[in-house]
N, CA, C and O of each residue as an XYZ file, in Angstrom:
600
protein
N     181.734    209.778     34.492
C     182.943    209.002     34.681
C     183.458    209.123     36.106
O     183.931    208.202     36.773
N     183.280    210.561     36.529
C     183.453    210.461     38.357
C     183.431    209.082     39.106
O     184.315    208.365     39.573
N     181.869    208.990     39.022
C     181.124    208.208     39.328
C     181.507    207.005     39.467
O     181.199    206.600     40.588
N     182.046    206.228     38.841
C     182.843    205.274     38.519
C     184.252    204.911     39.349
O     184.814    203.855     39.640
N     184.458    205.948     39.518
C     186.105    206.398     40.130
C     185.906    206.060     41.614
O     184.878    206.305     42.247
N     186.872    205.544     42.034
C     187.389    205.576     43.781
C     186.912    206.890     44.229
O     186.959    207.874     43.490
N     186.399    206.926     45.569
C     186.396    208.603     45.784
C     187.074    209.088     46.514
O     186.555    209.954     47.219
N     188.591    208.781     46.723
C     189.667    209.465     47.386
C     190.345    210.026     45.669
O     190.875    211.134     45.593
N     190.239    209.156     44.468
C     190.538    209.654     43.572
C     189.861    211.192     42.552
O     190.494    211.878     41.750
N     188.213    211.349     43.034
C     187.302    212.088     42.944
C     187.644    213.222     43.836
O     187.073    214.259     43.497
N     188.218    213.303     44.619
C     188.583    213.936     45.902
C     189.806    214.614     45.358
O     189.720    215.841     45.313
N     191.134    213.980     44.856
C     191.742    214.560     44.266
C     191.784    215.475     43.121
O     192.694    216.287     42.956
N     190.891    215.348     42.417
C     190.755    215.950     40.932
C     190.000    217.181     41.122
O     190.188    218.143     40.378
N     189.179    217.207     42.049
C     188.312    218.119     42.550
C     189.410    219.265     43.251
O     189.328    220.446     42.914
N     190.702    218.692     44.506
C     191.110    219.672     44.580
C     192.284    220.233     43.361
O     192.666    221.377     43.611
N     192.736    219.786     42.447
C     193.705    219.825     41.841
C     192.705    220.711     40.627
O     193.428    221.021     39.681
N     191.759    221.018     40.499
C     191.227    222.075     39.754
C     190.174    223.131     40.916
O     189.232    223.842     40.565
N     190.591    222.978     42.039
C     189.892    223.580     43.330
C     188.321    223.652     42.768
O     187.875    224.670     42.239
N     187.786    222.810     42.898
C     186.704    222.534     42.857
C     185.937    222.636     43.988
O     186.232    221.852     44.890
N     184.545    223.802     44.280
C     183.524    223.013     45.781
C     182.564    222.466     45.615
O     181.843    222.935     44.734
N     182.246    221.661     46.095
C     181.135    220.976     45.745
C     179.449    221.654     45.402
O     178.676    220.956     44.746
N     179.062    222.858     45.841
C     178.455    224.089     44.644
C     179.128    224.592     43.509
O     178.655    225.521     42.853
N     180.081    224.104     43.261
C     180.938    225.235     41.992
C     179.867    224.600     41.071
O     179.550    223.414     40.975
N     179.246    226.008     40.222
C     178.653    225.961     38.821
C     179.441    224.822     37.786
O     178.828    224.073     37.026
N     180.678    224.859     37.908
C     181.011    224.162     36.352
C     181.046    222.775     36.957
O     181.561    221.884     36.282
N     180.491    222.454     38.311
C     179.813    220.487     38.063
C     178.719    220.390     37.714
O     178.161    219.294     37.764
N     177.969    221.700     37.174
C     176.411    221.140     36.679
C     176.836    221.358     35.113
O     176.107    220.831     34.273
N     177.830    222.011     34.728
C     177.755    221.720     32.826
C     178.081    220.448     32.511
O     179.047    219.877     33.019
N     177.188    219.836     31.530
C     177.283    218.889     30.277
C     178.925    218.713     29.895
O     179.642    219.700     29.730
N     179.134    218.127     29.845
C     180.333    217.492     29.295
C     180.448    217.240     27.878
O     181.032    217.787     26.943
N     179.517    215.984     28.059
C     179.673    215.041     26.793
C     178.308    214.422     26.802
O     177.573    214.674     27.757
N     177.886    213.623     25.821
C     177.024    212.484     25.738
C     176.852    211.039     25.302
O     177.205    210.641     24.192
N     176.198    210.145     26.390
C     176.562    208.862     26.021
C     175.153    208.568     25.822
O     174.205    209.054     26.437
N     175.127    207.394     24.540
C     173.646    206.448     24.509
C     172.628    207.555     23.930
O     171.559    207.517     24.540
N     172.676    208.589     22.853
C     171.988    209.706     22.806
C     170.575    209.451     22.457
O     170.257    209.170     21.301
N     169.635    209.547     23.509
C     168.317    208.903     22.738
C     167.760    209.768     21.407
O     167.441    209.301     20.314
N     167.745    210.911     21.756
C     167.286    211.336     20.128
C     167.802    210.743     18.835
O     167.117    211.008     17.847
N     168.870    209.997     18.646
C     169.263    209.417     17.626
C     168.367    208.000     17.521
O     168.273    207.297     16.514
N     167.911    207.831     18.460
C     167.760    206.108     18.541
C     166.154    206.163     17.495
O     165.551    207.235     17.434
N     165.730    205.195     16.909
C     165.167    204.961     15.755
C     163.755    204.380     16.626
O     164.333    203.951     17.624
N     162.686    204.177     16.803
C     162.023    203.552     17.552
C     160.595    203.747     17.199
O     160.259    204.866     16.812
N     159.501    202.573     17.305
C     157.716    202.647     16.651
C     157.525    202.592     18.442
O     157.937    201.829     19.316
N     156.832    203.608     18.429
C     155.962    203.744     19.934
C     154.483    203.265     19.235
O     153.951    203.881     18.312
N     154.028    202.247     19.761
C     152.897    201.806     19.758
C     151.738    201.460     20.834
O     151.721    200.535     21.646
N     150.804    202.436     20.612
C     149.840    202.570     22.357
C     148.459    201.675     21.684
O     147.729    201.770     20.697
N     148.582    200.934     22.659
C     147.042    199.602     22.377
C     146.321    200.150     23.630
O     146.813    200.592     24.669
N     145.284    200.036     23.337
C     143.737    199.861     23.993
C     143.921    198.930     25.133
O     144.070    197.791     24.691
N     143.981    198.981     26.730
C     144.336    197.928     27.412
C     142.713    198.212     28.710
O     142.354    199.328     29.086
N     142.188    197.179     29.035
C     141.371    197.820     29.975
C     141.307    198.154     31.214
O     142.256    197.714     31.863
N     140.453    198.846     31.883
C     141.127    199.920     32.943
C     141.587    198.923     33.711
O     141.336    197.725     33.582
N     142.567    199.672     34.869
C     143.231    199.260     35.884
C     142.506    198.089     36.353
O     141.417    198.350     36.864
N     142.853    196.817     36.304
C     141.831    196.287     36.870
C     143.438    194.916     37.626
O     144.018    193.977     37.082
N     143.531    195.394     38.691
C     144.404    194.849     39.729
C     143.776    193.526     40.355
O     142.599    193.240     40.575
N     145.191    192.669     40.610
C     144.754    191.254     40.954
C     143.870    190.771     42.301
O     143.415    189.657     42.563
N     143.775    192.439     43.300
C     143.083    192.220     44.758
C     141.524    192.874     43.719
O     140.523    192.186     43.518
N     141.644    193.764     43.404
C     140.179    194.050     42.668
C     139.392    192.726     41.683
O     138.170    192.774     41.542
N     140.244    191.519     41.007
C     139.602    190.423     40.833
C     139.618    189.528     41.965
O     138.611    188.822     42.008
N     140.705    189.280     43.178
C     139.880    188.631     44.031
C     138.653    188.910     44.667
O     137.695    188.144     44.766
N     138.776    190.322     45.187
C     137.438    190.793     45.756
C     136.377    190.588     44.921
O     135.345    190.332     45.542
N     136.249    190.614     43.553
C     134.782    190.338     42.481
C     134.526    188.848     42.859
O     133.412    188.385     43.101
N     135.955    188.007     42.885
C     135.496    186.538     42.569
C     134.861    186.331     44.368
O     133.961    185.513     44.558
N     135.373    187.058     45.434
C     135.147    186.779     46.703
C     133.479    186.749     46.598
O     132.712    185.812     46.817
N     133.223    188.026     46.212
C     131.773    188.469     46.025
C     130.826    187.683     45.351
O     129.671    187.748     45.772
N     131.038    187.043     44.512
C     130.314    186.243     43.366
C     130.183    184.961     43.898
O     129.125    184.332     43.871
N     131.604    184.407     44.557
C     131.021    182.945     45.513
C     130.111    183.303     46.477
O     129.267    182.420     46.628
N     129.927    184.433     47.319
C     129.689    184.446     48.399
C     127.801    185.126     47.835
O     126.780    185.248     48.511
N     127.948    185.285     47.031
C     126.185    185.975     46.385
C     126.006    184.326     45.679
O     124.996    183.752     46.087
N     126.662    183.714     44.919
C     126.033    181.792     44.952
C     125.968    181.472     45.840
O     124.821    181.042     45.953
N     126.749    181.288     47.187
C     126.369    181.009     48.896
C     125.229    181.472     49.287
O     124.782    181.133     50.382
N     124.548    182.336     48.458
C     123.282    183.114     49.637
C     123.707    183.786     50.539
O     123.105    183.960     51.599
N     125.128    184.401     50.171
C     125.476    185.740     51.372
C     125.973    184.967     52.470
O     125.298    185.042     53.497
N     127.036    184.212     52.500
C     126.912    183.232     53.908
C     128.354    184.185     54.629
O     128.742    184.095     55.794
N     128.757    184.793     53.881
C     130.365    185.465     54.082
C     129.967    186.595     55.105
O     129.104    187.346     54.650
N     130.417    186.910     56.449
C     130.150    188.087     57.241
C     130.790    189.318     56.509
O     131.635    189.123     55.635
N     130.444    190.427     56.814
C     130.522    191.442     55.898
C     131.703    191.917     56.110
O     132.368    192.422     55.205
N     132.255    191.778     57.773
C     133.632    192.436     57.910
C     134.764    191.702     56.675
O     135.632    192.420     56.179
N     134.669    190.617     56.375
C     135.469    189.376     56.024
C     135.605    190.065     54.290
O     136.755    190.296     53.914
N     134.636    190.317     53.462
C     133.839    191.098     52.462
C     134.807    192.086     52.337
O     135.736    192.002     51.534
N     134.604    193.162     53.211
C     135.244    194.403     53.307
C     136.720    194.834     53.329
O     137.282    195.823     52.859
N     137.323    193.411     54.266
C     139.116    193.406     54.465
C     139.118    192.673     53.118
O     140.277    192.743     52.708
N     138.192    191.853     52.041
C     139.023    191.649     51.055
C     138.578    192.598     49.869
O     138.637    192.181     48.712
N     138.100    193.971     50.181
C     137.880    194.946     49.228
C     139.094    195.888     49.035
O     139.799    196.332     49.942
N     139.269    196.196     47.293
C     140.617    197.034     47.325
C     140.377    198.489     47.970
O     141.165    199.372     47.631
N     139.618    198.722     48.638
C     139.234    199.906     49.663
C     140.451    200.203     49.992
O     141.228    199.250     50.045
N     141.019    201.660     50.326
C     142.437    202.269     51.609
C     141.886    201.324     52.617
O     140.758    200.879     52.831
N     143.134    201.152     53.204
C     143.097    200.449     54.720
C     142.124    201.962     55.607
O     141.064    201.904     56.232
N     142.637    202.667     55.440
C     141.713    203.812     56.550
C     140.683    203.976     56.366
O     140.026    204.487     57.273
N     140.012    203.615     55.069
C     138.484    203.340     54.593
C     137.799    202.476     55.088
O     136.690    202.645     55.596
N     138.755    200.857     54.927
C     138.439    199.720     54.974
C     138.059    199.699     56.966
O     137.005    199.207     57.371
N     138.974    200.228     57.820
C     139.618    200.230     59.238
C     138.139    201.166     59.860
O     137.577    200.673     60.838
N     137.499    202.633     59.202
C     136.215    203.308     59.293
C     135.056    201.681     59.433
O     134.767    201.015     60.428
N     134.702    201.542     58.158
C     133.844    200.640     57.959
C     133.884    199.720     59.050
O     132.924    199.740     59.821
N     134.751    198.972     59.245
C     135.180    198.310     59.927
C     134.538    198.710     61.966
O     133.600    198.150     62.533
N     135.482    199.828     62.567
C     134.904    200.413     63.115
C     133.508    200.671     63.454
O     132.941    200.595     64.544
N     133.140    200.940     62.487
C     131.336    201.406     62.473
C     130.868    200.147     62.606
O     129.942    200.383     63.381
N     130.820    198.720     62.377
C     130.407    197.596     62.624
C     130.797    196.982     63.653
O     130.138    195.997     63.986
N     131.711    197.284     64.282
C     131.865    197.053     65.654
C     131.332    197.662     66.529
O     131.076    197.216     67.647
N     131.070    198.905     66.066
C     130.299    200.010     67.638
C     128.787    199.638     67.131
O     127.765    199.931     67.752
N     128.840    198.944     65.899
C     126.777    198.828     65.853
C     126.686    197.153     67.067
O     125.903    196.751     67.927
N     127.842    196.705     66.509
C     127.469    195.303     67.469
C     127.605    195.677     68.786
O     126.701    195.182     69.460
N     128.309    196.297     69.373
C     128.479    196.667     70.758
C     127.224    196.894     71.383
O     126.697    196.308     72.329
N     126.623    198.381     70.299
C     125.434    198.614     70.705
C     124.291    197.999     70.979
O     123.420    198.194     71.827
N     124.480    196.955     69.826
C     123.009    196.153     69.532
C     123.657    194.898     70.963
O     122.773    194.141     71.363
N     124.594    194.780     71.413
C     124.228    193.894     72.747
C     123.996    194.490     74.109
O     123.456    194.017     75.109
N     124.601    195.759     73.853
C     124.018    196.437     75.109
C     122.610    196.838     75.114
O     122.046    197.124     76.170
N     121.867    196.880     73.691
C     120.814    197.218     74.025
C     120.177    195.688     74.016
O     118.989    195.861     74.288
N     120.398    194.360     73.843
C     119.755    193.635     74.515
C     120.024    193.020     75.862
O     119.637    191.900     76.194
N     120.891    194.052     76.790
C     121.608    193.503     77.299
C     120.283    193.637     78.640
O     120.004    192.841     79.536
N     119.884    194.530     78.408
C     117.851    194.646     79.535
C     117.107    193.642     79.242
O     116.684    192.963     80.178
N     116.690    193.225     77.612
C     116.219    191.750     77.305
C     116.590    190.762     77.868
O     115.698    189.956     78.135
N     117.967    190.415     78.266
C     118.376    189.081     78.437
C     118.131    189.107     79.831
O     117.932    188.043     80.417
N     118.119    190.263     80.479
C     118.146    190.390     81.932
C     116.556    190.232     82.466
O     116.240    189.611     83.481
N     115.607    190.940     81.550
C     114.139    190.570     81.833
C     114.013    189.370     81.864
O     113.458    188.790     82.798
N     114.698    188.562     80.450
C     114.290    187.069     80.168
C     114.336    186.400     81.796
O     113.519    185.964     82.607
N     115.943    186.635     81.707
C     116.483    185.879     83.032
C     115.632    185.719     83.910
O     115.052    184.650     84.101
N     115.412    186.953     84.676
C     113.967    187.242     85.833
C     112.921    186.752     85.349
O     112.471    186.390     86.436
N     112.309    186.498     84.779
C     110.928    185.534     84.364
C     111.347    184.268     84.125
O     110.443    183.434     84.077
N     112.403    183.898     83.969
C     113.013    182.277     83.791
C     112.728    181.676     85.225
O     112.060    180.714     85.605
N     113.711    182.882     86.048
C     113.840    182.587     87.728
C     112.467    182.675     88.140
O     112.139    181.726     88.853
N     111.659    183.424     87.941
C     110.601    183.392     88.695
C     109.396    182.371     88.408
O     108.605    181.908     89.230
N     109.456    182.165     87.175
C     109.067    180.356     86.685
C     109.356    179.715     87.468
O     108.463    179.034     87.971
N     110.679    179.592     87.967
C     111.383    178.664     88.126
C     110.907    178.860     89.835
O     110.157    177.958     90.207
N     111.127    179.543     90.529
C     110.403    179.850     91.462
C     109.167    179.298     92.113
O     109.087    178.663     93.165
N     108.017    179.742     91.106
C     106.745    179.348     91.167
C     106.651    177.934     91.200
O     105.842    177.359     91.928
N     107.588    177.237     90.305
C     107.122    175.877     90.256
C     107.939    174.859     91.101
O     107.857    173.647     91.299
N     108.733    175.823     91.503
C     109.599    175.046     92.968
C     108.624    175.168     94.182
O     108.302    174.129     94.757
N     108.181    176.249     94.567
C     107.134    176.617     95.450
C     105.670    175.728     95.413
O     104.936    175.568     96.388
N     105.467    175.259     94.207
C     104.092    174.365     93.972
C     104.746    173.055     94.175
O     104.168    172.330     94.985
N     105.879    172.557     93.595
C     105.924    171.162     94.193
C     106.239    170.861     95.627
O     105.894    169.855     96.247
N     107.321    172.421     96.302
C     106.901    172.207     97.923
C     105.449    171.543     98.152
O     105.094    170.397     98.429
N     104.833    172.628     97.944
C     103.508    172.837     98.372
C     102.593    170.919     97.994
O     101.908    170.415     98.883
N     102.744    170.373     96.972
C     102.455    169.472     96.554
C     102.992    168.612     97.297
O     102.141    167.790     97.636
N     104.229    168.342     97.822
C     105.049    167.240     98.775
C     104.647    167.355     99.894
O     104.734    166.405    100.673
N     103.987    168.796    100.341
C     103.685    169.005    101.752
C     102.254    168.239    101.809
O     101.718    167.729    102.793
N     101.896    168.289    100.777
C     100.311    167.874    100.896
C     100.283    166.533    100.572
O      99.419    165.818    101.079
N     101.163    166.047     99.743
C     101.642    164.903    100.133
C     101.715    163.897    101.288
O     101.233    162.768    101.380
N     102.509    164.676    102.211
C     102.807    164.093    103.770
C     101.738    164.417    104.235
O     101.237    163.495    104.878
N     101.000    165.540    104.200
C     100.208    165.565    105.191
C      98.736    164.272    104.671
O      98.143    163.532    105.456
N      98.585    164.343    103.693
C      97.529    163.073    103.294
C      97.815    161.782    103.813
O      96.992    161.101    104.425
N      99.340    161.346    103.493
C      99.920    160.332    103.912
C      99.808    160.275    105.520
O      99.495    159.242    106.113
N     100.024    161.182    105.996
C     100.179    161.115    108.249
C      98.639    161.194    108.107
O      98.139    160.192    108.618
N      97.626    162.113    107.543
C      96.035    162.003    107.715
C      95.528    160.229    107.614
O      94.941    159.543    108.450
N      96.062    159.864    106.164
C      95.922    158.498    106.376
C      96.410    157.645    107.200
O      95.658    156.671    107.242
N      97.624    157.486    108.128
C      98.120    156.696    108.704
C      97.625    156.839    109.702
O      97.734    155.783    110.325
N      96.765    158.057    110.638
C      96.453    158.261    111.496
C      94.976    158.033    111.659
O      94.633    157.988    112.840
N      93.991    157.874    110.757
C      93.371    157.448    110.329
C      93.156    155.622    110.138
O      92.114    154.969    110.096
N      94.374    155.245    110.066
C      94.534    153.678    109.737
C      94.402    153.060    111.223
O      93.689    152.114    111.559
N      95.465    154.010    112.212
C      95.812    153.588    113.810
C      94.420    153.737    114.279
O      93.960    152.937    115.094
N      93.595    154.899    113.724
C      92.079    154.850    115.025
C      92.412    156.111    115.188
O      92.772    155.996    116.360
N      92.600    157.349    114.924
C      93.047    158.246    116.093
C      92.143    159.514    114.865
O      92.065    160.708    115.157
């Protein structure tokens, strides 16, 4: 009933029986309201099946489109919709980023070999059509000089 009360009025009653706010006699029972032991009641426990939460059926149904897709779903995508802890999910996560990192730094010498044999193709066959234009002109001035008499 305190409880209920203004608390400048709580304030009063407290000092008017010098009450401190540790004094033993505010933890005794009073009275009782609503007494449940009297109350009459059938507790009835049914069979329900396990925990099975509404992100734990999206993630099944995520999984099940994405295995009819032929796996088309990237795995990070998979994983943020698994009911995994975030600090589980955030690991995993992690670890697939430092494998991709890796896996481009380690082709990162491949792409650079490629490159250099692209250029040097590219090279060679710039150097042969010089070489081809030069021989070009020079057939062409052999013939013209050739045409004059000389």
């Amino acid at each position: 009933q305190l409880q209920q009360m203004p608390q400048e009025q709580v304030q009063a009653i407290a000092m008017q029986y010098r009450l401190s706010p540790n004094d033993p006699r505010l933890m005794q029972q009073v009275g009782v309201m609503n007494d449940i032991t009297r109350a009459e009641v059938d507790i009835i426990l049914e069979e329900v099946p396990d925990t099975v939460t509404l992100e734990a059926e999206t993630f099944e149904q995520i999984v099940n489109i994405d295995a009819a897709r032929g796996g088309v779903l990237p795995i990070e995508m998979i994983i943020e919709a698994s009911p995994l802890q975030h600090k589980v999910k955030q690991k995993i996560l992690d670890f697939f980023e430092q494998q991709k990192q890796a896996q481009v730094q380690g082709q990162q010498p491949q792409v650079e070999a490629q490159q250099a044999m692209f250029n040097a193709e590219l090279q060679e066959k710039n150097s042969k059509s010089m070489l081809n234009v030069a021989n070009a002109n020079k057939a062409a001035a052999q013939a013209q000089r050739e045409a004059m008499g000389y």
